[in-house]
N, CA, C and O atoms as a MOPAC input file, in Angstrom:
PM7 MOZYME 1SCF
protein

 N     -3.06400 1    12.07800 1     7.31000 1
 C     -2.12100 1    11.66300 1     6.29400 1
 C     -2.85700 1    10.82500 1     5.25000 1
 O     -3.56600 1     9.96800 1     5.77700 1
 N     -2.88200 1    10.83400 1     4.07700 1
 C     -3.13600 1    10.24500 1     2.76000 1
 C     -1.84700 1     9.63100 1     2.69200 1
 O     -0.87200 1    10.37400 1     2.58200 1
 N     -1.67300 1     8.29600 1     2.74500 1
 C     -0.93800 1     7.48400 1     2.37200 1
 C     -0.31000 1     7.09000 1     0.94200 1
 O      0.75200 1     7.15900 1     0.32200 1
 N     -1.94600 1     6.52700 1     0.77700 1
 C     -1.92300 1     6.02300 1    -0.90500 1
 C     -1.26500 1     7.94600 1    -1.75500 1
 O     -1.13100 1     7.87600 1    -2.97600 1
 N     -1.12300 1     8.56300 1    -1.48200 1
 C     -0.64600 1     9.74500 1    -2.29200 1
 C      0.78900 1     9.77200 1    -2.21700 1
 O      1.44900 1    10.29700 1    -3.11400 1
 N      1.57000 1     8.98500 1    -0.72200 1
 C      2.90600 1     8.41300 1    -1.22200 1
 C      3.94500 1     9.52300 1    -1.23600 1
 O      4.00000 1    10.37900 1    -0.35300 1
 N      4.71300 1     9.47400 1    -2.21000 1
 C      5.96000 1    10.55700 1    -2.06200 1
 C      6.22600 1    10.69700 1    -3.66200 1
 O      6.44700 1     9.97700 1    -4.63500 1
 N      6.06900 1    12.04700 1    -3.33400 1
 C      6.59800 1    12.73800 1    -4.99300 1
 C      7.90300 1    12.29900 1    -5.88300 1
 O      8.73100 1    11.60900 1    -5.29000 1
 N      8.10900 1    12.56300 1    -6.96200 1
 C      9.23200 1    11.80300 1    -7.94400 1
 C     10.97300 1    12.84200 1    -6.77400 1
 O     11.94500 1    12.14500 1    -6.48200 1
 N     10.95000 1    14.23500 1    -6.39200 1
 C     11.26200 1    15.06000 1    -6.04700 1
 C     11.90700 1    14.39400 1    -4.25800 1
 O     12.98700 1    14.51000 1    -3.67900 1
 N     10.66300 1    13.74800 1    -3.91800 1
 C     11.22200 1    13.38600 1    -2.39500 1
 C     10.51200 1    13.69700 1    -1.82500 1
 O     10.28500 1    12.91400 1    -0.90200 1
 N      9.44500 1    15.22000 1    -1.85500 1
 C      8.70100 1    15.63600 1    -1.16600 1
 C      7.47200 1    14.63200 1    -0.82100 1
 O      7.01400 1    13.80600 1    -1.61100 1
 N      7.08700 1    14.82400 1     0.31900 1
 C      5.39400 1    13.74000 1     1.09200 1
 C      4.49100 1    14.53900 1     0.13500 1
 O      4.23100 1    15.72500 1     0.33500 1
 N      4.05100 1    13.88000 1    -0.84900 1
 C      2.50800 1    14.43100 1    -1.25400 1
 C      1.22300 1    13.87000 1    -0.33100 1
 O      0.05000 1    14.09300 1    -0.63300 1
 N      1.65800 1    13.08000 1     0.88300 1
 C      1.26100 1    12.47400 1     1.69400 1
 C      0.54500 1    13.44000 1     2.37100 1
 O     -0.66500 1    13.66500 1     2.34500 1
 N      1.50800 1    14.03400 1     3.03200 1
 C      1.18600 1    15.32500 1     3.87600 1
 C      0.90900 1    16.22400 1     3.43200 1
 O      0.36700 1    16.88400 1     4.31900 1
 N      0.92300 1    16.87700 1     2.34400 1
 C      0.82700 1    18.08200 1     1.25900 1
 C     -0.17800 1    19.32900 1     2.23600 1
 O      0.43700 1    19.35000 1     3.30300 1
 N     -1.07600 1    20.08300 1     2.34300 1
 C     -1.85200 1    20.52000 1     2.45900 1
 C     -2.60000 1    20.71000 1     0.72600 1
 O     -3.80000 1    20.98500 1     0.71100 1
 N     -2.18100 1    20.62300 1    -0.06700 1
 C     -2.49500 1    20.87100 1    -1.49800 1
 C     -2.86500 1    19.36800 1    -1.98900 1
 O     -2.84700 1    19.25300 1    -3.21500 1
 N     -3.09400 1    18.55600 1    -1.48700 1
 C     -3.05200 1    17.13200 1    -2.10600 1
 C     -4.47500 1    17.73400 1    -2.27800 1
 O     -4.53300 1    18.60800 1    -3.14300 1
 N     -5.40300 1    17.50200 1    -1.76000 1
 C     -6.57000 1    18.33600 1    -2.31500 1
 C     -6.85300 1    18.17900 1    -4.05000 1
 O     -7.40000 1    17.43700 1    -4.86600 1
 N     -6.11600 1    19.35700 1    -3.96000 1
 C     -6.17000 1    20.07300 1    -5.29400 1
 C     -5.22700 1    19.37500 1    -6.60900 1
 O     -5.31900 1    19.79400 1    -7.76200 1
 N     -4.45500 1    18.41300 1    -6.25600 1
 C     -3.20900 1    18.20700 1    -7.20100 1
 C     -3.74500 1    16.51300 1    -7.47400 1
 O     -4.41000 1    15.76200 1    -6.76000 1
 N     -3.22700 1    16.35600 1    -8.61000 1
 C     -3.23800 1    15.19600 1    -9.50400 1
 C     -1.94700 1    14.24200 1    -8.66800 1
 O     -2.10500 1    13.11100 1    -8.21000 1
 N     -0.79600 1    14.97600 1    -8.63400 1
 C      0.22000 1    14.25100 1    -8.51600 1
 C      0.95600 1    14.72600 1    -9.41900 1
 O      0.52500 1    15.22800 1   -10.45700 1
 N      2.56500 1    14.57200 1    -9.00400 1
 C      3.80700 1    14.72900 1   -10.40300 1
 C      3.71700 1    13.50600 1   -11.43500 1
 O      4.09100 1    13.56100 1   -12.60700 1
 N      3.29200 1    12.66200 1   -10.95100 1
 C      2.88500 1    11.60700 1   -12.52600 1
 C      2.26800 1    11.87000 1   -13.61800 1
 O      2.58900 1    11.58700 1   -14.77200 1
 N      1.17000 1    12.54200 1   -13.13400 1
 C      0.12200 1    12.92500 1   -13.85200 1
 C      0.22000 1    14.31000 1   -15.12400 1
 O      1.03800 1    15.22900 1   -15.07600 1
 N     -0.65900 1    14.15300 1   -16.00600 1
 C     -0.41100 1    15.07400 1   -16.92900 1
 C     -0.77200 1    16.45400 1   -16.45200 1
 O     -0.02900 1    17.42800 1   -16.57800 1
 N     -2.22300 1    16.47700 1   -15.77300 1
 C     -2.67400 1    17.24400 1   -14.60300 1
 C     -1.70800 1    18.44900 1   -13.73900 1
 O     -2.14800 1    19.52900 1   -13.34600 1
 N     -0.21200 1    17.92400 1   -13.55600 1
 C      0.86400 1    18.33600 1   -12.49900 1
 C      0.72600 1    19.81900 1   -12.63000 1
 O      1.11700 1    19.97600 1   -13.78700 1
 N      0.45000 1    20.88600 1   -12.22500 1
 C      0.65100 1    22.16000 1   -12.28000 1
 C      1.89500 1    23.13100 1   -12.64500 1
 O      1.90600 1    24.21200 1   -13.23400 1
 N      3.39800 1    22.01800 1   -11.83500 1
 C      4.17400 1    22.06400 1   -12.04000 1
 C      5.27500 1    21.48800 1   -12.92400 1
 O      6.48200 1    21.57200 1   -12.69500 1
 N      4.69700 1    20.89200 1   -13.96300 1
 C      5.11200 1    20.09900 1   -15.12300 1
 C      5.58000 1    20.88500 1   -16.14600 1
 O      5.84300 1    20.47800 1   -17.27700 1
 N      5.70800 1    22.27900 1   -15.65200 1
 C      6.10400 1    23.17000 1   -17.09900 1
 C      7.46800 1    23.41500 1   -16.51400 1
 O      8.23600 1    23.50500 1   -17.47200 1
 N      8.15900 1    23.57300 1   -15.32900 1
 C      8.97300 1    24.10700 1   -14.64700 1
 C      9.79300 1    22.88200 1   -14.04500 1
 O     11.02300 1    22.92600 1   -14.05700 1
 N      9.05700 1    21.70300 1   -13.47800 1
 C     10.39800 1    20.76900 1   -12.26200 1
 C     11.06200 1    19.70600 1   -13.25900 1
 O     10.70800 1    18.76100 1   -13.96500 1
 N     12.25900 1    20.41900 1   -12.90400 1
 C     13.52500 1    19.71900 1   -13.10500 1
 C     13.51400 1    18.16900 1   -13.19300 1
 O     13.70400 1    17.33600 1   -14.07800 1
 N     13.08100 1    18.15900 1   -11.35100 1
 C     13.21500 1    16.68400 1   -11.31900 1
 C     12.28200 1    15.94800 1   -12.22600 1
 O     12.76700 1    15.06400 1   -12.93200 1
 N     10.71000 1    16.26400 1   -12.30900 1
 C      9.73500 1    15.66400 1   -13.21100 1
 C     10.43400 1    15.46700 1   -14.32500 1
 O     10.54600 1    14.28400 1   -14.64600 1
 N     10.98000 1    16.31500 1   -15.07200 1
 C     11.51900 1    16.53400 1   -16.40700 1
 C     12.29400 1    15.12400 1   -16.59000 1
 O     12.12400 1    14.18400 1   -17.36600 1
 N     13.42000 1    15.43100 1   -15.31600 1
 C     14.53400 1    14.18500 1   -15.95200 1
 C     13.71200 1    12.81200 1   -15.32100 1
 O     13.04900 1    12.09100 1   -16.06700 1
 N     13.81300 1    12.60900 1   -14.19500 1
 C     13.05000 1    11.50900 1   -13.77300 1
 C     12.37900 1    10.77000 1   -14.45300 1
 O     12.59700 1     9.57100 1   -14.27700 1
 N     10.86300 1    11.31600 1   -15.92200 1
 C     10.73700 1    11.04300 1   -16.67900 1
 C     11.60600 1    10.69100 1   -18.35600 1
 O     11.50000 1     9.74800 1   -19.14000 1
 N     12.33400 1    11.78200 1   -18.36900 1
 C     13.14100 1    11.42100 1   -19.30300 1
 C     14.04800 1    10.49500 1   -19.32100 1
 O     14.68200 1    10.29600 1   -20.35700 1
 N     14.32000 1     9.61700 1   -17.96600 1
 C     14.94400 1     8.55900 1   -17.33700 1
 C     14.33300 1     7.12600 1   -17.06600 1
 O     14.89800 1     6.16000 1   -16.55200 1
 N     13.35200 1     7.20300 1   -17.42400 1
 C     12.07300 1     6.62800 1   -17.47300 1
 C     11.95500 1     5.98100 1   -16.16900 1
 O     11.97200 1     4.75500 1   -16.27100 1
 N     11.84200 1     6.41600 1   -14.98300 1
 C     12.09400 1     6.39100 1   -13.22200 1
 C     10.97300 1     7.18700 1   -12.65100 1
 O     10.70900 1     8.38200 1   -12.77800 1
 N     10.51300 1     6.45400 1   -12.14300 1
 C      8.98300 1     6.60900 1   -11.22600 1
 C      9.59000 1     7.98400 1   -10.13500 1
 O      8.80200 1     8.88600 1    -9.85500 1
 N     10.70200 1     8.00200 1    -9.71500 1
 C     10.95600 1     8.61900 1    -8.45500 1
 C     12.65400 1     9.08200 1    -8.49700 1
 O     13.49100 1     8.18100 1    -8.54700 1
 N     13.10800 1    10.58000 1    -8.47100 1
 C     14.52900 1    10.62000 1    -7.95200 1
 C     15.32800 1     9.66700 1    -7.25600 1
 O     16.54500 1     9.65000 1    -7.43900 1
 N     14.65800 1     8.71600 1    -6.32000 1
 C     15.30200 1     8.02500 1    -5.49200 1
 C     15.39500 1     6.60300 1    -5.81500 1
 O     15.88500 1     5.73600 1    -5.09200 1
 N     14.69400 1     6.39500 1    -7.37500 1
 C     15.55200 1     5.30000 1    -7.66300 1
 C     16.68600 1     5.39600 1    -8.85000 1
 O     16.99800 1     4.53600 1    -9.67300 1
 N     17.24500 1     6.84200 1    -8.65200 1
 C     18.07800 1     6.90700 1    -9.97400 1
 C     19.54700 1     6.69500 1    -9.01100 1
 O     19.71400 1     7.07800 1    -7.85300 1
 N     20.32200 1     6.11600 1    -9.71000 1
 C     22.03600 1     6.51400 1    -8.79800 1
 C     22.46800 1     7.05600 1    -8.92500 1
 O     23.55900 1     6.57000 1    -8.62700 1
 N     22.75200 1     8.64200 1    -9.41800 1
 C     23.07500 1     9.62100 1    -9.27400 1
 C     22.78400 1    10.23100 1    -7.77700 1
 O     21.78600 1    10.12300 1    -7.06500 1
 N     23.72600 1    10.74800 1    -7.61800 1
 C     23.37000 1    11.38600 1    -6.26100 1
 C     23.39100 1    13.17700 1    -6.90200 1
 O     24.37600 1    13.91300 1    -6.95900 1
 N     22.16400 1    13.44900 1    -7.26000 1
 C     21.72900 1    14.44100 1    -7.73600 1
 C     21.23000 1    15.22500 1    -6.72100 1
 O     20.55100 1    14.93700 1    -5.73600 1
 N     21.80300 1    16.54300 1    -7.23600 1
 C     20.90200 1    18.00600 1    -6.17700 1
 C     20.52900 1    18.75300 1    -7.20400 1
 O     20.19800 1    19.87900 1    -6.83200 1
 N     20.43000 1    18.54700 1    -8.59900 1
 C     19.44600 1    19.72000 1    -9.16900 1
 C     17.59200 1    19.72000 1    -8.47800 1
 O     17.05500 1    18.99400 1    -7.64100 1
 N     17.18600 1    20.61400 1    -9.11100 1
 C     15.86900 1    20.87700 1    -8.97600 1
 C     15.67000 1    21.15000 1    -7.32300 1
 O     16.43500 1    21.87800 1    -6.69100 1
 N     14.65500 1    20.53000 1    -6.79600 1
 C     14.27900 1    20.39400 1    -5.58400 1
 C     15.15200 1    19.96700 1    -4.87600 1
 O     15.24000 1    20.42700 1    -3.73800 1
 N     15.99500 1    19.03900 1    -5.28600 1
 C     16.85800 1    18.10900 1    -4.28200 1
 C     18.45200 1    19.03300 1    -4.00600 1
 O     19.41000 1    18.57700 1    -3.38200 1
 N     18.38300 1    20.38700 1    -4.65000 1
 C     19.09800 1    21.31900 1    -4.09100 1
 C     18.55400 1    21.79100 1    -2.38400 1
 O     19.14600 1    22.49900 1    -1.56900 1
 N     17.42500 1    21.19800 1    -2.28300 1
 C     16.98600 1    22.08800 1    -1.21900 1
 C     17.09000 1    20.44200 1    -0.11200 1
 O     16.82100 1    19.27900 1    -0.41000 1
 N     17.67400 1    21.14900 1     1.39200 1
 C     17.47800 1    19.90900 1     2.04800 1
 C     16.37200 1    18.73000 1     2.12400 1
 O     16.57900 1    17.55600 1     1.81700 1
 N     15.21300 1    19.25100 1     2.57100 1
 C     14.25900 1    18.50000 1     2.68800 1
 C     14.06600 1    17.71200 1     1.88900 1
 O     14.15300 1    16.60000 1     2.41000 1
 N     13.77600 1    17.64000 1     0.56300 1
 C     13.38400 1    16.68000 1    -0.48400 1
 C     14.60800 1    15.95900 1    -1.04000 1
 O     14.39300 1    14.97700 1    -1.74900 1
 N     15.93400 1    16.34900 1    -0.79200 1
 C     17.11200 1    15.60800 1    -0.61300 1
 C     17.27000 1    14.83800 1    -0.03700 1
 O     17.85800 1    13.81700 1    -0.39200 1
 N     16.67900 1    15.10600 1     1.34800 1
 C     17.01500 1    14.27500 1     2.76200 1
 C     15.96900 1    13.01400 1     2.84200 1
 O     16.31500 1    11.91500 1     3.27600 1
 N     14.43100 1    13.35300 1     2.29400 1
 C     13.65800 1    12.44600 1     1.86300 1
 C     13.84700 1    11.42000 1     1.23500 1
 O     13.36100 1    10.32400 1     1.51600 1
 N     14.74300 1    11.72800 1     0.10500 1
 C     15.43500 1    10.76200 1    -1.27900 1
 C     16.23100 1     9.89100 1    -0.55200 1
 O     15.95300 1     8.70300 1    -0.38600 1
 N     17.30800 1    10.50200 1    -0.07100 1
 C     18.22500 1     9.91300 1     0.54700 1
 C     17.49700 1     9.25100 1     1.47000 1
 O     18.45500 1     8.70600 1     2.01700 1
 N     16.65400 1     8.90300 1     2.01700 1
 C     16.03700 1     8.09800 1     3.94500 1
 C     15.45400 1     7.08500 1     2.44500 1
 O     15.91900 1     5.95600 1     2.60400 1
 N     14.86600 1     7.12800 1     1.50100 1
 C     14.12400 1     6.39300 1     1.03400 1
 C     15.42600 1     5.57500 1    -0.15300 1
 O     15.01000 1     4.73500 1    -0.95200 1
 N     16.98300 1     5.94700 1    -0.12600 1
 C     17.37200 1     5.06600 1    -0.66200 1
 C     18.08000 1     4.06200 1     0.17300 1
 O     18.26600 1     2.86400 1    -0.04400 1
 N     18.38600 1     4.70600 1     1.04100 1
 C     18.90800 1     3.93000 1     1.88600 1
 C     17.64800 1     2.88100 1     2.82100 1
 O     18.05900 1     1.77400 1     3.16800 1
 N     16.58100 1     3.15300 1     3.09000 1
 C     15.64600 1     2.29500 1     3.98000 1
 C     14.03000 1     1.80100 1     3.71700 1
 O     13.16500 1     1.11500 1     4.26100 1
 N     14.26500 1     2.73900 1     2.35100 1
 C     12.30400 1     2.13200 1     1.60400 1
 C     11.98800 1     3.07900 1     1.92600 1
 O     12.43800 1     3.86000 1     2.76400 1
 N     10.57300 1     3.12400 1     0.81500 1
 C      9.54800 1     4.24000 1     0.84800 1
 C      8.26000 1     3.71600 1     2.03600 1
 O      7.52600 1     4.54000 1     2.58300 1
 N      8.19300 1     2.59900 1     2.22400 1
 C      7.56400 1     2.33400 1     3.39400 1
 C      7.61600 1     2.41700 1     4.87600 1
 O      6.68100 1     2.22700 1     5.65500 1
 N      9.13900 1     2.80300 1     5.21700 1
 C      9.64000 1     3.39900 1     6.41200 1
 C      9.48900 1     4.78600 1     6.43400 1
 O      9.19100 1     5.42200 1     7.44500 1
 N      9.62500 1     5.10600 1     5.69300 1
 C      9.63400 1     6.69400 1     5.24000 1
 C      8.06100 1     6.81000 1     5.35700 1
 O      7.66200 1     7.62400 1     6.19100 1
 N      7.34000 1     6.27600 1     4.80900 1
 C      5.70400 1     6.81100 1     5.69900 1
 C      5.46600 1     6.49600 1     6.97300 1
 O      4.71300 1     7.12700 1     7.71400 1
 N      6.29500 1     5.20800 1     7.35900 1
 C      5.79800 1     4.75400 1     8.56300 1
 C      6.21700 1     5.75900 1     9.33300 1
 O      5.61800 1     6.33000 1    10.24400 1
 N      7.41000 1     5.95600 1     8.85700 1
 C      8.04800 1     7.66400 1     9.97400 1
 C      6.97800 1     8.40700 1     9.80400 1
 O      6.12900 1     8.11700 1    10.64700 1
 N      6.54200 1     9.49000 1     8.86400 1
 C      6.08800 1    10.09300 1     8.81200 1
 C      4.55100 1    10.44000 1     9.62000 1
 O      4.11000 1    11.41900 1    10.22200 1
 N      3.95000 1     8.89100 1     9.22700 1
 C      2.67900 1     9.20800 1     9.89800 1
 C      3.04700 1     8.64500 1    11.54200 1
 O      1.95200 1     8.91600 1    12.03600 1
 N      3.59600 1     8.23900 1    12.33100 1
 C      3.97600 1     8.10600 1    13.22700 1
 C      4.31500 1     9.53600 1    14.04400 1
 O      3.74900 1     9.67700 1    15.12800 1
 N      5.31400 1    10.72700 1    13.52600 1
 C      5.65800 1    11.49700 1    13.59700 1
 C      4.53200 1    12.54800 1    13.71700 1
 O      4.54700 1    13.35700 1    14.64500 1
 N      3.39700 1    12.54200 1    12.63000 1
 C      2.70000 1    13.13200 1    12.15300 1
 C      1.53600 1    12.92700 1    13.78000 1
 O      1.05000 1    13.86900 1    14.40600 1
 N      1.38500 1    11.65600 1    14.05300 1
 C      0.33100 1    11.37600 1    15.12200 1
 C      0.97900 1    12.42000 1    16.78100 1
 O      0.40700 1    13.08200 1    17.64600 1
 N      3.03400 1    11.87700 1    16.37100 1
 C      3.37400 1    12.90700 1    17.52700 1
 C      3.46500 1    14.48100 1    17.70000 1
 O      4.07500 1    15.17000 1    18.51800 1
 N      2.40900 1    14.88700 1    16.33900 1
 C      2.56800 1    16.02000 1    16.56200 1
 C      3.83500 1    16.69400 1    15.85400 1
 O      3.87100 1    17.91000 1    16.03800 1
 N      4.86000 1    16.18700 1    15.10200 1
 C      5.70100 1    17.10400 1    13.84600 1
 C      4.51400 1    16.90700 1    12.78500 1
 O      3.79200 1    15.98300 1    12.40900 1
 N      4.75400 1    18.70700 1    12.41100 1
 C      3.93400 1    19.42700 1    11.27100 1
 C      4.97700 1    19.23300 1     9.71100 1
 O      6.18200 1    19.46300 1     9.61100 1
 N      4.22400 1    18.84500 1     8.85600 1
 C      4.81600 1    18.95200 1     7.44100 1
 C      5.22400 1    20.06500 1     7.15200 1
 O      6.39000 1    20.45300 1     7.06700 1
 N      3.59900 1    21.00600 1     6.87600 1
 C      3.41200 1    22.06800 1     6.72600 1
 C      2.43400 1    23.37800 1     7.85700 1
 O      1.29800 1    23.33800 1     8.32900 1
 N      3.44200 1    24.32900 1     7.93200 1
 C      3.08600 1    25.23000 1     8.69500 1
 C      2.89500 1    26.59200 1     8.07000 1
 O      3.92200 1    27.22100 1     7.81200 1
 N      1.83100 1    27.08600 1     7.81500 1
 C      1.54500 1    28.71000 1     7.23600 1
 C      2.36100 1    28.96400 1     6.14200 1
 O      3.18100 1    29.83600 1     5.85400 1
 N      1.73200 1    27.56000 1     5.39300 1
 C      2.48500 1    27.47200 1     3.68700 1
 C      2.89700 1    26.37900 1     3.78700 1
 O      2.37500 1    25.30500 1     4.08700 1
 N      4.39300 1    26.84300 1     3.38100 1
 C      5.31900 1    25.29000 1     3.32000 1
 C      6.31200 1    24.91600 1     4.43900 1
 O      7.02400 1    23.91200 1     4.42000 1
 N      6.27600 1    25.75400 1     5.32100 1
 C      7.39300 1    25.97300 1     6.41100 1
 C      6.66300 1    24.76600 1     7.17100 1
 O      5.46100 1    24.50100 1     7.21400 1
 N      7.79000 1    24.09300 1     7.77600 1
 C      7.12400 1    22.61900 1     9.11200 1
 C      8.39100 1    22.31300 1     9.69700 1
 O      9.50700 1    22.74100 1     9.40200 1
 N      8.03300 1    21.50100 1    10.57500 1
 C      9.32500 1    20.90300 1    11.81300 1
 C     10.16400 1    20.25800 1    10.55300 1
 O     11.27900 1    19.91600 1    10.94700 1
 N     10.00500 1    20.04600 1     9.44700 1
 C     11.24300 1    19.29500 1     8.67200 1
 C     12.31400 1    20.13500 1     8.06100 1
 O     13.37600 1    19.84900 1     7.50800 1
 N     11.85100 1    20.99800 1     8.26800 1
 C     12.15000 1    22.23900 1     7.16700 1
 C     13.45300 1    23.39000 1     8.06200 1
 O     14.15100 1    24.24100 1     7.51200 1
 N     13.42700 1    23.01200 1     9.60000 1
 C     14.96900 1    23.99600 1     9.89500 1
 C     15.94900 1    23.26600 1    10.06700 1
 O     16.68300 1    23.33000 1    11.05400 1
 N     16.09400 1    22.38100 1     9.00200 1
 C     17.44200 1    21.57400 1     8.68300 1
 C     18.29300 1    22.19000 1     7.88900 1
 O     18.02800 1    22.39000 1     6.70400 1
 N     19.17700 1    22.48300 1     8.32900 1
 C     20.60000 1    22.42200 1     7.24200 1
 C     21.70100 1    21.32200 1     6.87300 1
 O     22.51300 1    21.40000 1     5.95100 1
 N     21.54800 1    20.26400 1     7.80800 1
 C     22.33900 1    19.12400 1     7.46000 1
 C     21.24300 1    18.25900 1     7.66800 1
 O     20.33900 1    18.23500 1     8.50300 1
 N     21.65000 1    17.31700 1     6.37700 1
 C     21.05900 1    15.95000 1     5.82600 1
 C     20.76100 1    15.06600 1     7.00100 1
 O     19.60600 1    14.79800 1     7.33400 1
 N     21.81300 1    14.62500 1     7.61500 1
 C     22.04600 1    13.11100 1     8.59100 1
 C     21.01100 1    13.84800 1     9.67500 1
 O     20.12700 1    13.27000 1    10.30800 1
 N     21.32700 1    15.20500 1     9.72600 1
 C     20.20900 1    15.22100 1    10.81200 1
 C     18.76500 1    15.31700 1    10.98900 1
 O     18.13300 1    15.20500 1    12.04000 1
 N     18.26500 1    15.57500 1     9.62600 1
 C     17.47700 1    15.34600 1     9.44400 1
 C     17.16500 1    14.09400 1     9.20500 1
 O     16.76800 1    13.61200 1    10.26600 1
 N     17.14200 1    13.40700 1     8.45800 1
 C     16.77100 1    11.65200 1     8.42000 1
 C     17.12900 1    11.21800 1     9.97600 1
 O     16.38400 1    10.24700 1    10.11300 1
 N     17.75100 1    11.35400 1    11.07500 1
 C     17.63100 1    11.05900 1    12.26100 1
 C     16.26200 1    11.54400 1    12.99800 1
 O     15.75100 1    10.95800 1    13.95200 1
 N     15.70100 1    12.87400 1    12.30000 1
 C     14.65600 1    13.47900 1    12.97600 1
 C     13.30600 1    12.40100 1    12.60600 1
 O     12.38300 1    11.98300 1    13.30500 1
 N     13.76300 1    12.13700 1    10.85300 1
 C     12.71800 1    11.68500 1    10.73000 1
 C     12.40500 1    10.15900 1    11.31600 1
 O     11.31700 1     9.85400 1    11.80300 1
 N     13.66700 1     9.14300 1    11.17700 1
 C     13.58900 1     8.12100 1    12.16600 1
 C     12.92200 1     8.38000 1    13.53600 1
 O     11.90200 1     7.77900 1    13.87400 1
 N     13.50300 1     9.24700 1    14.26700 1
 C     13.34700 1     8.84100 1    15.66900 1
 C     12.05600 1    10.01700 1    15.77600 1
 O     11.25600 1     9.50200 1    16.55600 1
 N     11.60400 1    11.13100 1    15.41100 1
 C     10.77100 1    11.85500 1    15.90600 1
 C     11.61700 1    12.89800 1    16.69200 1
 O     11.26600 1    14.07400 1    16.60100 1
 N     12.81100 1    12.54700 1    17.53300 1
 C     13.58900 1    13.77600 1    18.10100 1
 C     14.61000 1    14.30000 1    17.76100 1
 O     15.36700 1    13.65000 1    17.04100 1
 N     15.00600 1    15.77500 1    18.20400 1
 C     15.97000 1    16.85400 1    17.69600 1
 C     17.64600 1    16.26300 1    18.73000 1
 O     18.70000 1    16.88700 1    18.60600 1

């Protein structure tokens, strides 16, 4: 886990990425995806470091999709520093971010609460 890489404006772990590698970050002018995300777009045009400090309870862009919803949401309700501490904790027990792409243990969620429970506790 890359820490200092933190969590995307979107929700997503650029922490965990397998692509952190290669990527600047959504801050950055660099972003690959800066022609296309929603969230980058407004987030900036909001002048807000991160989806999850806006109060809207927004699902355009990414945050239509559970995961980076469910991220936002664990990080408004409890900090972005619990939210890694989960993560790399999780990460040491063996839940995968990313699996053969983008697919990982976070990812066969369909409801929110249960996911942010996964990510608290590590179990299903």
């Amino acid at each position: 886990m890359k820490r200092e890489l933190g969590i995307a404006r979107c929700g997503l772990a650029c922490c965990l990425c397998s692509e952190n590698e290669h990527c600047a970050g959504c801050s950055s002018d660099e972003c690959p995806d800066k022609g296309w995300c929603e969230n980058r777009k407004c987030s900036i045009l909001k002048n807000l470091g991160h989806c999850y400090n806006c109060k809207e309870d927004c699902k355009k862009g990414l945050l239509s999709k559970v995961k980076p919803y469910g991220f936002t949401l664990f990080v408004k309700r409890y900090g972005e520093e619990f939210l890694l501490d989960c993560l790399e904790r999780n990460e040491k027990n063996g839940i995968v971010y990313h699996r053969e792409g983008i697919n990982g243990d976070y990812d066969d969620f369909d409801d929110v609460e249960k996911l942010i429970e996964y990510i608290k506790t590590g179990h299903r």
